[in-house]
C-alpha positions, 0 to 999 in steps of 0.5 A: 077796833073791830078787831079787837072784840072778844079780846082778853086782857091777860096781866103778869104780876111780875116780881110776886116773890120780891118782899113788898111787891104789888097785891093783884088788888093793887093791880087792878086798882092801879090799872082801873081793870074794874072800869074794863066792861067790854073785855075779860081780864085775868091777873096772873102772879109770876115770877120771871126768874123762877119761871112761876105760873108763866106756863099757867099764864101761857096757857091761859092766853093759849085757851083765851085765843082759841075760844076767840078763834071759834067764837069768831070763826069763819070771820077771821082773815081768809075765813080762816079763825082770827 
């Protein structure tokens, strides 16, 4: 569980462009992300046809990652950055 500290939650909201699809609030409610108190978390709209905020959401985790990696460092493996 430890290892999971400082992790962030990072949700693609697939199918965005597919009349009738899910708000980002439906999102959340329907994941409960409001009772998520010990995690950041992001809802992301995309679409994995047209290839829409993908790259956005990439790098996203990309920034999420690396923030973790400093804010943990040297405590990762090897004392390397987790």
């Amino acid at each position: 569980m430890k290892r999971l500290a400082g992790a962030s939650l990072l949700v693609f909201a697939n199918k965005t462009d597919v009349g009738g699809c899910m708000t980002p609030e439906e999102i959340r409610e329907g994941l409960q992300l409001d009772a998520i108190k010990t995690h950041k978390w992001t809802i992301i709209r995309c679409s994995a046809i047209t290839g829409e905020n993908l790259k956005e959401g990439l790098d996203h985790k990309q920034y999420r990652q690396c923030f973790r990696a400093q804010a943990d460092w040297p405590h990762g493996p090897s004392g390397t950055p987790a």
